[in-house]
N, C-alpha and C positions, 0 to 999 in steps of 0.2 A: 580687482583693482591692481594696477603695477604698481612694483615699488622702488626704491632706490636706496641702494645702503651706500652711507657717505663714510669714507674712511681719511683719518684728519691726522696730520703731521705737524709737527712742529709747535708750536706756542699759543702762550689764551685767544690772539687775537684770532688766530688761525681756528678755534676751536668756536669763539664769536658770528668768524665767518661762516662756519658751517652752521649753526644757529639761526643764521640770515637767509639763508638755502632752503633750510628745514622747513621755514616760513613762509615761504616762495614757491611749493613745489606742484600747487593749481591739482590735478587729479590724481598725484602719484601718493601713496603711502611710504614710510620711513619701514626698512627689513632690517628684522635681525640679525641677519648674517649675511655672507656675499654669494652665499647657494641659491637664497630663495628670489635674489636680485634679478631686474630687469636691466637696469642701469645700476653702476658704483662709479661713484663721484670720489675720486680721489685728490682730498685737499694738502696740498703738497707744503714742502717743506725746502728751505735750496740754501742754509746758512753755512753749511758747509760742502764739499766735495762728498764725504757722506754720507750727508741726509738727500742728497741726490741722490746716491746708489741706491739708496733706502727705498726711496720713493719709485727709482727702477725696479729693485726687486719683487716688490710689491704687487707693482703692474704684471708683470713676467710669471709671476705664479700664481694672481685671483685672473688669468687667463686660462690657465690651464684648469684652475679649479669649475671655475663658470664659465664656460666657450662662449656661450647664447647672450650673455650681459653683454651693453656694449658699454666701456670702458671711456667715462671722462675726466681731464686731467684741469685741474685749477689750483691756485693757490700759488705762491713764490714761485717754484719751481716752473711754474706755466711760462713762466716770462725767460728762463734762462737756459732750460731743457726740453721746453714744450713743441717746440719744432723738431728739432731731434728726431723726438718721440712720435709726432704726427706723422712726420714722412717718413719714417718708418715702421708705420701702421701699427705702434703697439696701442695706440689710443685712437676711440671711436672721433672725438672730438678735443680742442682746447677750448678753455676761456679764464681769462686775466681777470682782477678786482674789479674791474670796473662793472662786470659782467652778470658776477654773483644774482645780481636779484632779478636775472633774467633766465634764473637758471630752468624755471617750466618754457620754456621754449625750448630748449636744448635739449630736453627729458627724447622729443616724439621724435626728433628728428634724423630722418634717415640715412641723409647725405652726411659724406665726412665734414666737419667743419673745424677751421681755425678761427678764434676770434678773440684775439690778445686785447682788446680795449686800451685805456690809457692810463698813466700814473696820476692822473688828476679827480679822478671819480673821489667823492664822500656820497655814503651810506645815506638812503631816507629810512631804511625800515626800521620798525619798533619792535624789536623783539619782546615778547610777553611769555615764554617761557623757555626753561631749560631742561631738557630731556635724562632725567636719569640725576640731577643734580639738588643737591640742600642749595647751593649757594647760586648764584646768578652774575657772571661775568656780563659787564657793559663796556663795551667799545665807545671810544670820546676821542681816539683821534687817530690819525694816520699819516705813516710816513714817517721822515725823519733828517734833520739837516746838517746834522754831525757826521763827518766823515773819518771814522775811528778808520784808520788804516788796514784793517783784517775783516772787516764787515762788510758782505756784500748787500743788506737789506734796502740802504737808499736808494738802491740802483732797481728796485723790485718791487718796491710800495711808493716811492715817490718820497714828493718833498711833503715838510709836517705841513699837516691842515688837521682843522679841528670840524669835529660835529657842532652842528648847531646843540646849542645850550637847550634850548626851549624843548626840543626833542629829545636831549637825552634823560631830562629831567622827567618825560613826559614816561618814558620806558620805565625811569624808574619806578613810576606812579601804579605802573600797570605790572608790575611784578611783584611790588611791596602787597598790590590787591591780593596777586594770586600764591602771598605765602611767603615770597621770599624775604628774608629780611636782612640775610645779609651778603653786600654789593663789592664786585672786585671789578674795581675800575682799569682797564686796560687800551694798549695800543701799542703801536710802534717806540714809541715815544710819549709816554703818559705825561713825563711834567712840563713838557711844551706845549699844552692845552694851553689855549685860551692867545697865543702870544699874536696870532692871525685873525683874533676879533677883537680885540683892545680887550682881552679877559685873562684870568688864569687857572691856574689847576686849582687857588685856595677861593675863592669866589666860589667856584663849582661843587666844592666841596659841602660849603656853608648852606646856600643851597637845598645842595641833593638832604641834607642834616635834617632839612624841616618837611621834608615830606612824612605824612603817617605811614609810620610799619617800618621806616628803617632802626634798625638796631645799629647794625656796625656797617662800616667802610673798609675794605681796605684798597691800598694803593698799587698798580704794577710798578716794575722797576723803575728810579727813580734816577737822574744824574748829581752828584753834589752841587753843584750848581744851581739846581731846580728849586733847594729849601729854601725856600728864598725868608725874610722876616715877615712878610703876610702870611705863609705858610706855619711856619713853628707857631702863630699867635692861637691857630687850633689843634697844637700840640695835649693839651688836657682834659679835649673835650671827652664826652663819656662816650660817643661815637666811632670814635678812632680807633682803627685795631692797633694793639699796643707793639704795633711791628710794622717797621719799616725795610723794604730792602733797596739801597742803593747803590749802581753799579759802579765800581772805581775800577775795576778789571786787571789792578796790578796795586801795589804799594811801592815800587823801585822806582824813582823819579826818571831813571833812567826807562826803564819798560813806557813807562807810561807818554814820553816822549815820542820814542819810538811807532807807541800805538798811535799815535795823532788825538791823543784822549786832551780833555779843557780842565783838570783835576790833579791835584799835587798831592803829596801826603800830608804836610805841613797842616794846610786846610782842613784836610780832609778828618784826621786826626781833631781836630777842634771841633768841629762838625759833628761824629761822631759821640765824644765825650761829653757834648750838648745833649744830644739827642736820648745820647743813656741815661743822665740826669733828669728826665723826665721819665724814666722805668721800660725806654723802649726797647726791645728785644732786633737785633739790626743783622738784618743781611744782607749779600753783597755779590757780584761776580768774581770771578776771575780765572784769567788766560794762565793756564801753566804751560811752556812750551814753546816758547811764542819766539820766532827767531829774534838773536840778540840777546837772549837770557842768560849769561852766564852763569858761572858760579857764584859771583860777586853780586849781582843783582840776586841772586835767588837768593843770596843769603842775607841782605838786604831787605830782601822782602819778608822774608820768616820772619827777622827778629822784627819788625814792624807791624804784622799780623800780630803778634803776642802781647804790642802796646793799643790794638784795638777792642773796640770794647764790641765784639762781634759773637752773634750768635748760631749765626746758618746762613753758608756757603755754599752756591752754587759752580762749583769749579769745575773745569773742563780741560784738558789737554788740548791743546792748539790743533787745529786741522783747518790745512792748507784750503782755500778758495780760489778758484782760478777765477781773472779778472778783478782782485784785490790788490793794493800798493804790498803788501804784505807776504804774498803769493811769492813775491821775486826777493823777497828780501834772504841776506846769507847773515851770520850762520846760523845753520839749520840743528834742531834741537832734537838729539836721538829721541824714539818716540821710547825708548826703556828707563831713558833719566828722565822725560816727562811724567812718565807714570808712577816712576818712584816719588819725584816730587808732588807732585799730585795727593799721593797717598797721606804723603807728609803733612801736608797744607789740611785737609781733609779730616783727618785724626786731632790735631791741635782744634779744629774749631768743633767738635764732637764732645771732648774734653771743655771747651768753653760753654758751647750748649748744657751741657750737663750741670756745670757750673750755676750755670744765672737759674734753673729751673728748681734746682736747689736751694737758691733763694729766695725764690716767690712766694709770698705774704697775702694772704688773701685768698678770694675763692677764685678756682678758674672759671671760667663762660666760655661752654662749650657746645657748639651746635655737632650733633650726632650725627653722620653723616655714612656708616656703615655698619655691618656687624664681621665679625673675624674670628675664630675658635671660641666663640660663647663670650666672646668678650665685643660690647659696641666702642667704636670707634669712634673720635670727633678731631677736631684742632681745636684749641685753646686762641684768647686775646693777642696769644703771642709768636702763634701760628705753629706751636709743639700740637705734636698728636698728643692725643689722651686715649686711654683704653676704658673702659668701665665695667663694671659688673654692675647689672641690673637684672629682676625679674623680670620687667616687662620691655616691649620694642620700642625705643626711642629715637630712631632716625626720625629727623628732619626737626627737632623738638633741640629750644636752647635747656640745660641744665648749666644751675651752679654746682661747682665741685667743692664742697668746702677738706674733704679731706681724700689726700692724695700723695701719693710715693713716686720720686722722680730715680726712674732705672734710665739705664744707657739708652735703650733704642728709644725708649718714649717713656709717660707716666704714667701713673697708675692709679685708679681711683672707684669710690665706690659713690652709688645713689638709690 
């Protein structure tokens, strides 16, 4: 039997889409490795300058490794680099989102082909399992209609659209059967669910809650904007992962202008001190870098991190996009004071992690999800790793932790 090893770039949705493929693939088996491959599906990644080269390099060396594979290219990147790439023969074939679950046709096919699809496609399939995973990422929607000035994504997924309701809830029916229990709802744009079928993301939520086998939810990146007062009113429930992360991607009203972002601090700071008072563990993005950051705005921004009530930071140095409002914008921010600052921002919210984990009352629920030097591995309610010591194997199995020691890199615990 042939097979095809998919190799996947960039973010859940992207890792969703390859899920969708996996499902789709008519005679071919999933390979271990890009040696034993007939075909490697490379699900691309194009959020920045790069994760392009990324996705080049890649290509350029599982060539040399597998000559005889023929090499296909999908995902972001398809839409922005994928001609490039075609007419330059480092790829057998392209195909765009729209594409994906057409992907066993493309498997046999001899001739070179491009076939970019449209920004308009949503998903029918149901995926019912996840390869190698405890938890089960579900895609609910795609696209996106904010135009953050450094973000090349709208121009590559399209505008937001939602899955149908009826079908995502049906997936989740059929993964709760086969074990999963707990659901990380993802997309482009998670909390503009629902706004293109007179629904929302807290309706769906309520929902997905009553089907049997679900334990917990959690939510992809959220915009402040998004909490809306429907939303927080299932802030308690027992379903909820007690963690939220949403993107503000600066704190300097001034930055945040700048990015073309719909979020002030003012609010945002309210928002969050909400959110904490119900015991939530909160995280966040953010651009260091970003042209226009002075010293006044970064310094602006620190002490402003320090009145948030934040526990895990996704922060990233700025890197340039071509075909972004941003891309041309001056002044440019040396990449060695990005990195210092970066460091900075990064350490302060490490210290705050440690902080609130050191607070926590109660047992954690932690679904086990690996093993690592004799010690198994999980996340916690609050999306902290946990280590355990255990005799016997407990991947994929929820425990409570009732006693446990919170060190720097994660906690510690026995069962």
């Amino acid at each position: 039997m042939k097979k095809v090893y998919f190799k996947t770039f960039g973010c859940r949705t992207n890792q969703f889409d390859t899920q969708v493929m996996i499902s789709r693939l008519g005679a071919y088996t999933v390979a271990k490795s890009e040696e034993e491959a007939d075909v490697i599906v490379v699900n691309s990644c194009t959020v920045t300058n790069g994760a392009d080269s990324g996705v080049r390099g890649y290509i350029n060396q599982v060539g040399r490794r597998n000559s005889r594979a023929r090499v296909l290219l999908t995902g972001c990147g398809a839409h922005t680099k994928g001609e490039s790439l075609f007419e330059s023969g480092k790829v057998h074939g392209v195909f765009g989102h729209s594409e994906k679950e057409k992907i066993a046709t493309f498997l046999d096919r001899d001739e070179h082909f491009y076939q970019i699809g449209d920004l308009e496609h949503v998903d029918t399939t149901v995926v019912e399992q996840f390869v190698g995973k405890s938890r089960a990422f579900v895609k609910i929607q795609e696209g996106c209609d904010f135009r953050c000035s450094y973000c090349i994504i709208p121009y590559v997924r399209g505008r937001a659209r939602s899955l149908d309701e009826n079908q995502i809830l049906e997936q989740i029916r059929r993964l709760a059967a086969n074990g999963f229990g707990e659901f990380i709802l993802t997309g482009t744009n998670v909390g503009s669910y629902g706004i293109d079928r007179g629904s929302s993301i807290a309706r769906l939520l309520k929902r997905m809650s009553l089907i049997r086998g679900v334990r917990r939810i959690r939510i992809g990146s959220l915009e402040p904007i998004q909490i809306t007062g429907e939303f927080k009113e299932l802030l308690d429930e027992p379903w909820m992962a007690k963690h939220l992360h949403i993107a503000l991607q600066h704190t300097s009203d001034k930055m945040l202008e700048i990015m073309n972002r719909r979020n002030c601090f003012a609010s945002d700071l309210e928002l969050f001190e909400e959110l904490a008072s119900h015991g939530y563990a909160l995280g966040t993005d953010f651009i260091v870098g970003h042209p226009g950051e002075d010293e006044a705005a970064w310094d602006e921004a620190l002490s402003r991190i320090d009145k948030l009530p934040l526990t895990h930071i996704h922060a990233f140095t700025y890197s340039k996009r071509d075909g972004t409002p941003s891309s041309t914008m001056k002044p440019e921010i040396p990449g060695n004071i990005a990195k210092t600052r970066h460091k900075e921002l990064t350490q302060i919210i490490k210290k705050k992690n440690l902080a609130f984990r050191r607070n926590v009352h109660g047992p954690l629920e932690v679904l086990i999800e690996s093993e690592k030097a004799g010690r198994q591995i999980g996340l916690d309610q609050y999306f902290n790793k946990v280590a355990i010591d255990s005799e016997r194997d407990l991947k994929g199995e929820w425990i409570q932790v009732e006693s446990f020691e919170a060190a720097e890199e994660m906690s510690y615990g026995t069962y």
